[in-house]
C-alpha positions as CSV (number, residue, x, y, z in Angstrom):
1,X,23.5,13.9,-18.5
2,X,23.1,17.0,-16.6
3,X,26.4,18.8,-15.4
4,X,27.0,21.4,-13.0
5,X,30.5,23.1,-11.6
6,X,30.6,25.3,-8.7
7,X,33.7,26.9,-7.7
8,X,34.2,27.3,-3.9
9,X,36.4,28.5,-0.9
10,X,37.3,24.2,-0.8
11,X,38.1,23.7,-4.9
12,X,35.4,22.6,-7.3
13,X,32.4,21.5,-6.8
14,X,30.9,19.4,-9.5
15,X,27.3,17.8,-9.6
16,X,26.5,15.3,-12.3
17,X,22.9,13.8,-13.2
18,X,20.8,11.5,-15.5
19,X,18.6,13.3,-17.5
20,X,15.6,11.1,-16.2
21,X,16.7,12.1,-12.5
22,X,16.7,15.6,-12.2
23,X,14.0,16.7,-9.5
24,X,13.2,13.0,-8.3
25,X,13.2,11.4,-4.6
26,X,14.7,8.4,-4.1
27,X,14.3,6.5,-0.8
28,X,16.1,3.3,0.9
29,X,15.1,2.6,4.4
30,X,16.5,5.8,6.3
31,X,18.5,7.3,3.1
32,X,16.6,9.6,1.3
33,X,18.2,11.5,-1.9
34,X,16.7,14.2,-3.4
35,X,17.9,15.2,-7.4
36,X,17.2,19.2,-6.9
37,X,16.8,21.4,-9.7
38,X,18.8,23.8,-7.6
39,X,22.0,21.4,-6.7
40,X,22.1,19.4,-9.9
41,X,20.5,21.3,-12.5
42,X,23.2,22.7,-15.5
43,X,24.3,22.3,-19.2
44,X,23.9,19.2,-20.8
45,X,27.3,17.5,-20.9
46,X,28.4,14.3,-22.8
47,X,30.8,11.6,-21.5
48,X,34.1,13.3,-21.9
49,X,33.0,16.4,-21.2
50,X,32.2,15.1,-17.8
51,X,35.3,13.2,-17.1
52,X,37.2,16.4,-17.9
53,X,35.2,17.8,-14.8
54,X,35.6,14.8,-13.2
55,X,39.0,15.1,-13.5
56,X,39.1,19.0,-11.7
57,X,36.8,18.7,-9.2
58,X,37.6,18.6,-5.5
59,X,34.7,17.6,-4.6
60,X,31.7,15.4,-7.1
61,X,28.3,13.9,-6.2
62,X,26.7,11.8,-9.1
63,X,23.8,10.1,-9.8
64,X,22.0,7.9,-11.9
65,X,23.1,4.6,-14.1
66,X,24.9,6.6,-16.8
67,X,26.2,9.2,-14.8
68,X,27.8,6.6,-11.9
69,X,28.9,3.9,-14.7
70,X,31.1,6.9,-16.2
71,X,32.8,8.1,-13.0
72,X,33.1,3.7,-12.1
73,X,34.8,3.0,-15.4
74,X,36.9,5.9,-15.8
75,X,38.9,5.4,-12.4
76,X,36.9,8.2,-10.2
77,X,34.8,5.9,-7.6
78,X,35.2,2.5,-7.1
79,X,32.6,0.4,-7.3
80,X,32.1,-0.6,-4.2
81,X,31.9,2.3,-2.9
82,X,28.7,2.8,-5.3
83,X,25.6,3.3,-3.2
84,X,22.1,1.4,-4.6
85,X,19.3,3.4,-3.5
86,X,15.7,3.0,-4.3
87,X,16.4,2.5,-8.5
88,X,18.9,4.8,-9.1
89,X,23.0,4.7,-8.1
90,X,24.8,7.4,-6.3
91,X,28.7,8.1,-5.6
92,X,30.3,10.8,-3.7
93,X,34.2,11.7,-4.1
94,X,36.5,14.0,-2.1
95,X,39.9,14.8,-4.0
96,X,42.4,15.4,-1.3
């Protein structure tokens, strides 16, 4: 997985990715996500390593299987708040 932390005016930013995502378009009737190099793209991070950034961040947008199953089981998104689109997941969270 492919993690990137931005710090802004708001708090942290942090971006998370699949590998196998990273510069792909996925599209669902009007949704369209697009993986870009230049949002997602970072260090190669491991599971804990990403729940520790998980666990910072003000902000988080995630996606991909791996990536979304983490941030599910470890308490940051609920599932059903899990968007399907096209064959990849994607989760948004905003740390108030």
């Amino acid at each position: 997985m492919i993690l990137n932390e931005r710090q802004t005016d708001e708090g942290l930013l942090v971006a998370v990715c699949d590998d196998d995502v990273l510069g792909e378009t996925f599209e669902d009737g009007q949704i369209s996500l697009h993986v870009s190099e230049e949002f997602y793209g970072g260090e190669e991070a491991d599971e804990q390593a990403i729940a520790d950034s998980l666990a910072r961040a003000t902000v988080a947008n995630l996606v991909g299987e791996q990536t979304v199953e983490i941030a599910v089981e470890r308490g940051f998104v609920d599932e059903e708040n899990v968007l399907d689109v096209d064959s990849t997941r994607h989760a948004q969270f905003l740390r108030m």
